[in-house]
N, C-alpha and C positions, 0 to 999 in steps of 0.2 A: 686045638688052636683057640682065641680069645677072640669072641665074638666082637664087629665091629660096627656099632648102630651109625645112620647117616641116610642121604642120598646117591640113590644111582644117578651119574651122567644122563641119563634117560629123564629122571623126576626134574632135576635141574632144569633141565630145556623148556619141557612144557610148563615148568611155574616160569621161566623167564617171558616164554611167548606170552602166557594169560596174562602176568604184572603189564608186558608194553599192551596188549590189548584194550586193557582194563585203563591204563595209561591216557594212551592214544584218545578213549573213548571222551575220557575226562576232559582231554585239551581240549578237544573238538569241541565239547560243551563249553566248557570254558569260551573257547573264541570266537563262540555264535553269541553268546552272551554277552562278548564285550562288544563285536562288530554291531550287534541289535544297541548295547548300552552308546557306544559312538554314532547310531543311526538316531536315536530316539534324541542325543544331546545336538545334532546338527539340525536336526528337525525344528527344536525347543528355540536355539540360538536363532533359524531363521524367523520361528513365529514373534521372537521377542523384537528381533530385531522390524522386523512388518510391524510390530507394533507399535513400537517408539515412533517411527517415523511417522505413521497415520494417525496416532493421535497429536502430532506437534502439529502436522497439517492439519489436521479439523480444529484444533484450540486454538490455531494461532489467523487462521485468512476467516475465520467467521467475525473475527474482530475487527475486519476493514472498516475503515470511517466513523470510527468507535472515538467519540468525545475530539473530534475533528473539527478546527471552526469549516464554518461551510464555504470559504473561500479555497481550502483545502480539497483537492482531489481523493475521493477514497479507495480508488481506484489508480493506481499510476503507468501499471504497464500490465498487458496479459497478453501474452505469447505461449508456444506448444511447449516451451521449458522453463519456463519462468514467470513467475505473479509477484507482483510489485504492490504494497498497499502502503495508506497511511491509517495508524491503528494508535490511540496510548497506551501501547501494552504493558509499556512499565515505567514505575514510575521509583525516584528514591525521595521522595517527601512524603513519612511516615504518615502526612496529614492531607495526604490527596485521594479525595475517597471516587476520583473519576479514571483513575486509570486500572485495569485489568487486574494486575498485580502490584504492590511494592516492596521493592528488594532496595535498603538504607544502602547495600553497596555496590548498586550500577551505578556504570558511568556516565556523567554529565550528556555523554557522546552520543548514547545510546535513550536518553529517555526524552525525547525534545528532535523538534523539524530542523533539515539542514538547514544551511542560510545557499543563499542565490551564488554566495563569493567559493563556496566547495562542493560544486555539483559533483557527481559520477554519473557515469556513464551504465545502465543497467546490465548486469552481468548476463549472459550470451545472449542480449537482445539484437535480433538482425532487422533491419537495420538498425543499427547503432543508437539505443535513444539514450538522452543528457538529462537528467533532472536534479535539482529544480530551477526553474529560470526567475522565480519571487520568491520572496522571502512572506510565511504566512506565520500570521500573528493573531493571539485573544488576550482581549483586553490590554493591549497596549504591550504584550509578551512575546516572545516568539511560542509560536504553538508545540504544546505539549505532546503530539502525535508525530510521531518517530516513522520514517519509510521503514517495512520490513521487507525485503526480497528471500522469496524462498525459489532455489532454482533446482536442476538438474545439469551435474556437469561431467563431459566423458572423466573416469577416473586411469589418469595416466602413470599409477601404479603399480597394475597390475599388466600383463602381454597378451590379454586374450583381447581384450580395442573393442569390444562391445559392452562392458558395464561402465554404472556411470555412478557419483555421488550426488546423494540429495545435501544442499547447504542452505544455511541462513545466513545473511548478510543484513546487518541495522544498521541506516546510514550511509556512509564513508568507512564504517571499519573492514575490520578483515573480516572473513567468512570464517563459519564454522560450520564444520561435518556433521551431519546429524542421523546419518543412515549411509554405509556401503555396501557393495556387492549389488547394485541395483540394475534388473535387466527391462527393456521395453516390454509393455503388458504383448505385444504381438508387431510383427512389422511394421516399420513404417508409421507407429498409434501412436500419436504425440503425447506427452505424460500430462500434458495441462489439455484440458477443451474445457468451456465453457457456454452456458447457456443465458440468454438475453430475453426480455421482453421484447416480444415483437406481436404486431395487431396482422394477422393472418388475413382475415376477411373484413374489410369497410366497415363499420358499424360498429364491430364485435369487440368484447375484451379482448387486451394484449394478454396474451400465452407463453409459457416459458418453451423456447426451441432451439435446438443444438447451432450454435456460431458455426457456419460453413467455414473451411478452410481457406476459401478464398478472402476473407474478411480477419483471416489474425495476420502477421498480431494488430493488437489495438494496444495506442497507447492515447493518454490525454496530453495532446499536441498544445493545448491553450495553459498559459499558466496559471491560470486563476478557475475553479470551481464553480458553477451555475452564473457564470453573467450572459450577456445577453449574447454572445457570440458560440456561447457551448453547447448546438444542435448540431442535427446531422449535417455532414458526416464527422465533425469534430466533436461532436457528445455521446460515439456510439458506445463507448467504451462505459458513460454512464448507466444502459442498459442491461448489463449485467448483472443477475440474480444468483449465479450458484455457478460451482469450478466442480467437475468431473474431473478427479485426480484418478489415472491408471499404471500400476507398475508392478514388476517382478521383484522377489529378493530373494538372492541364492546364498549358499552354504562358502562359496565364494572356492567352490569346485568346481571342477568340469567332467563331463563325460560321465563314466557307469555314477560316481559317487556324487556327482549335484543334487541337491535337495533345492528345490525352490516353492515358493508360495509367494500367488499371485491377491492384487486389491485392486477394487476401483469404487471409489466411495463420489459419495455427493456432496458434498460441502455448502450449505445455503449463505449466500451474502446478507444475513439481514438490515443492514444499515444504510445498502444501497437504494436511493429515491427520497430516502429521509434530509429532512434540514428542523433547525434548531427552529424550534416553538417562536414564533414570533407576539412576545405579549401586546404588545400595543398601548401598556398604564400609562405608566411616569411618561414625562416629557422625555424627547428621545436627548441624550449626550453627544453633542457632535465633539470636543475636545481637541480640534485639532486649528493651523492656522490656515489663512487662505492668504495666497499673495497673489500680483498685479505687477504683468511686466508690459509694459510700450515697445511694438514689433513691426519693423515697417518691412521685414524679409517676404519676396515675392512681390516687392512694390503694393502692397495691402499695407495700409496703415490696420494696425489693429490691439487691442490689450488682450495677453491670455492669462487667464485665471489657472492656478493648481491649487489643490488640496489633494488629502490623504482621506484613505472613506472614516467615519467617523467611529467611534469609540463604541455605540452602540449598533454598527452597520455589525460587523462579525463575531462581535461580544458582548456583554450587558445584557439588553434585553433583546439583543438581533432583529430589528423593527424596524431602520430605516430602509425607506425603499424610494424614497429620491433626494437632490438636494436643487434648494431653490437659491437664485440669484437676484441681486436687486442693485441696481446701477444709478447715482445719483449728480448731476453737476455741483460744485462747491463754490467756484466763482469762472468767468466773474458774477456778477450779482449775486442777489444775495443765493446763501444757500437751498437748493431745494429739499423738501422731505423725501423720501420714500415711497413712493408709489404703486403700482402693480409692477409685479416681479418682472426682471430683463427675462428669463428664460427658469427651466429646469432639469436635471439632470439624473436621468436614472441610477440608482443605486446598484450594485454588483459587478463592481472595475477594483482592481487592484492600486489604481492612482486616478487623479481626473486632471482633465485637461480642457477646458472651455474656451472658444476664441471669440471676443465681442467685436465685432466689426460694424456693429450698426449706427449709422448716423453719430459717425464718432466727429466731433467739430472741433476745427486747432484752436491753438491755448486755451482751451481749459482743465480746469482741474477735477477728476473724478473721484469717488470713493464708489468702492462695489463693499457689498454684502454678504454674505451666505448662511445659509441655517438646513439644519436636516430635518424631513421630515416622515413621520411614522405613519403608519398603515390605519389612525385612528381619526381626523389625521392633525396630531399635535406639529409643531416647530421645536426646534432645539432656543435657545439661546444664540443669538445671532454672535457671526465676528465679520469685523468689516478690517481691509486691506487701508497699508499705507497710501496717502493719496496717489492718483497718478495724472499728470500733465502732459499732455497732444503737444505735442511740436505748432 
């Protein structure tokens, strides 16, 4: 018979078992390698994404009250989910060497202060705060310092009801997402806390110490920055030195396969305490007019003065700190000069309001005065009001 070379049924079996073994071994490798390559890429994705977000946070709130006139709050709202500043963070005038950054294609919307006429309302601030209630102006502009809101909001995307997004909001616009998958650093740990100077012992320097709980939020209640009404407890909010940002960010899994990585960083306010360099040189610019109205409301015969603060009070040289008044009779008889001043009026109001009531005598005719005056201590250039005549 004719010899028949090959495998026996036997040889077959066991190279098929070694091949799946050998197989088998392979996959296994294989799938440890890809689950370690999808562990190491969820990992990556969380650390990039911790990243982004904690560096917009530290680049963007150390700029609070940054090229701000100082009638301007640089500070607006600080809550456990939300901080509210005014910063010029951006500007599109390729020749503005005060703002942060310039980008030629932001919008008008976003690089300049709201006006009083389209407030919002700070997004999840409890209670509910509205800002702004004045319109803040340099040199004669509206102010080139833009609110920024950076908050924390539950994210109603997803069904697990405990992550949240971090957003920006400039202005009145709409918000933008700048970090998801975000969980609380631990129960109950608010994502915003912040720390104040406060003077611990009589005597002693103020110390930076953690804002109790019982004292947020804080918001600046008064609409105008540093005048004479913004103390405790309406300037507590001025007291703030530095934001302790705390938070999680996950893989934006649950259960065996979440990846998270925790931050809590220190953020320093440097611009808070600061005001614009008062020179004191040139004669100070008052530039604005004053008028004189006859008020007999409340049975008070009386004349009230308004003006607008002056041109160099919150720009130019930022040097007035009061404005002086000067009241004359015209007739009858003959005219008098100018005399010692009727009064004075401290500087740092968002508008002024003077009521003269003194030894006001009927039919005459009066002319007032005003001029501002600087910290050296010059006069502005006087402007006197249309006449005005007592019943």
């Amino acid at each position: 018979m004719r010899t028949r070379q090959g495998f026996t049924l036997i040889e077959l079996l066991i190279a098929m078992v070694v091949f799946v073994i050998v197989l088998g071994g392979a996959l296994s490798f294989l799938t440890a390698q890809q689950r370690a390559f999808q562990k190491g890429s969820d990992a990556m994705g969380v650390l990039q994404n911790l990243s982004f977000g904690s560096d917009n946070l530290d680049s963007q709130i150390r700029t609070a009250g940054g090229n701000a006139p100082d009638a301007q709050p640089p500070v607006v709202y600080a809550g456990p989910t939300a901080f509210a500043f005014n910063a010029d963070y951006v500007s599109n005038d390729a020749g503005d060497i005060s703002a942060v950054y310039v980008d030629p294609d932001a919008p008008a919307a976003e690089t300049e202060a709201m006006r009083v006429t389209g407030p919002i309302t700070i997004p999840t601030s409890s209670p509910a705060f509205v800002y702004p209630s004045t319109d803040y102006t340099s040199a004669g502009y509206n102010s080139p310092a833009e609110t920024i809101i950076l908050y924390f909001d539950v994210n109603n995307e997803t069904p697990r009801g405990d992550d949240f997004l971090l957003l920006r909001q400039v202005n009145g616009n709409a918000p933008e997402v700048l970090v998801r998958n975000i969980l609380r650093d631990s129960t109950n740990l608010p994502f915003f806390r912040y720390f104040k100077l406060r003077v611990a012992v009589a005597g002693q320097l103020p110390a930076l110490t953690l804002v109790p709980a019982a004292e947020m939020p804080m918001a600046h209640v008064l609409a105008t920055h540093g005048n004479v009404a913004d103390l405790v407890p309406a300037g507590r909010i001025d007291s703030l030195r530095a934001v302790l940002v705390s938070f999680r960010v996950t893989n934006g899994e649950t259960g065996t396969i979440e990846r998270s990585e925790r931050i809590s960083m220190n953020i320093p306010l440097p611009n808070m305490g600061l005001k614009s360099l008062k020179i004191c040189g040139s004669q100070p610019v008052l530039g604005q007019p004053l008028t004189a109205v006859f008020d007999t409301t409340g049975g008070l015969e009386k004349v009230n003065l308004t003006w607008n603060p002056a041109y160099d009070e919150n720009s130019g040289e930022s040097d007035v700190i009061r404005y002086v008044l000067w009241r004359r009779k015209l007739n009858p008889g003959p005219p008098e000069i100018y005399g010692d001043p009727l009064s004075s009026v401290a500087a740092g109001f968002p508008n002024y309001l003077f009521t003269d009531a003194q030894n006001l005598e009927s039919n005459v005719t009066y002319e007032y005065r005003l001029a501002a005056q600087d910290c050296s201590p010059k006069l502005s250039t006087p402007v006197m009001t249309p006449v005005v005549t007592t019943p």
